[in-house]
C-alpha positions in Angstrom: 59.4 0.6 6.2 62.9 -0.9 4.5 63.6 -1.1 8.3 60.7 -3.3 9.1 61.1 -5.7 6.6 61.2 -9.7 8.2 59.6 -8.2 11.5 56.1 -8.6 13.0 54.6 -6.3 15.7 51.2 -6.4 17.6 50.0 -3.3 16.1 51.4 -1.6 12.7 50.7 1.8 11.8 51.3 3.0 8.4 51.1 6.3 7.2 50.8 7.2 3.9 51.8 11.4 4.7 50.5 13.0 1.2 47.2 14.1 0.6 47.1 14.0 -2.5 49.2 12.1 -5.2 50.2 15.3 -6.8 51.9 16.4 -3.2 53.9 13.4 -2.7 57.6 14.0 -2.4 58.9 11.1 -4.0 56.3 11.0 -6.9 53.3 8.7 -7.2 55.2 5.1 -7.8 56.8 5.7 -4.6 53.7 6.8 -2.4 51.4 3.9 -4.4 54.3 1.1 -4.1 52.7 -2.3 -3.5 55.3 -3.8 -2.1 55.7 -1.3 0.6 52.5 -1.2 1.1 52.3 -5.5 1.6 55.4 -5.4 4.1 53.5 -2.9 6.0 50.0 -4.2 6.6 51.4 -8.0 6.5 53.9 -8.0 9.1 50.7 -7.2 11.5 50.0 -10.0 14.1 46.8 -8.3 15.6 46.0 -4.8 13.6 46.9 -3.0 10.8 46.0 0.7 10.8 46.7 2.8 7.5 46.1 6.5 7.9 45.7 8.0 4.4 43.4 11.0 2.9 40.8 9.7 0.7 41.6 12.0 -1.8 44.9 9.3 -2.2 42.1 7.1 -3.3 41.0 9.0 -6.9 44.0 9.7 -7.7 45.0 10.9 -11.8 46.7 8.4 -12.9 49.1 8.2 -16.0 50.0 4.6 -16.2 48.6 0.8 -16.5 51.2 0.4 -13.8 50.2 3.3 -11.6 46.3 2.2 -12.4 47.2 -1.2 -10.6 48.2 0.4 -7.3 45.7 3.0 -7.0 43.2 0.0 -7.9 45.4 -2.2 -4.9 44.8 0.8 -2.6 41.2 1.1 -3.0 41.1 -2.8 -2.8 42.4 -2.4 0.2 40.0 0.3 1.3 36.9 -2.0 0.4 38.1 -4.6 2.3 38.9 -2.4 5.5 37.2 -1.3 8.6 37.1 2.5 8.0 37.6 5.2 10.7 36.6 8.8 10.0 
């Protein structure tokens, strides 16, 4: 995503590859990071597609901070077209 950062594209696919906060390999602030999240699904011209598990979506959470993105996320969610 660093990578991607200034660029657009037709079509961005972002994946959020845990499915569940606890399995996330760089810890929950990392997996849950707004701004990652907002480069990815902004630089879209046309469509954004996040693939996530929904179990990313009730997460435990430990944090005010950590509340926020989860909340962000499922924002996000609500807002979305969603594809089973």
């Amino acid at each position: 995503m660093d990578k991607f950062q200034g660029q657009e594209a037709p079509v961005v696919i972002y994946s959020m590859t845990s499915t569940s906060a606890e399995d996330a390999p760089r810890g929950v602030s990392f997996l849950y990071d707004l701004h990652r999240l907002n480069v990815a699904v902004s630089r879209a011209k046309a469509l954004a597609v996040v693939v996530m598990s929904e179990e990313l979506l009730g997460a435990a959470v430990r944090t005010p901070e950590q509340l926020r993105q989860v909340n962000a996320l499922c924002r996000l969610v609500e807002m979305a077209t969603v594809v089973d």
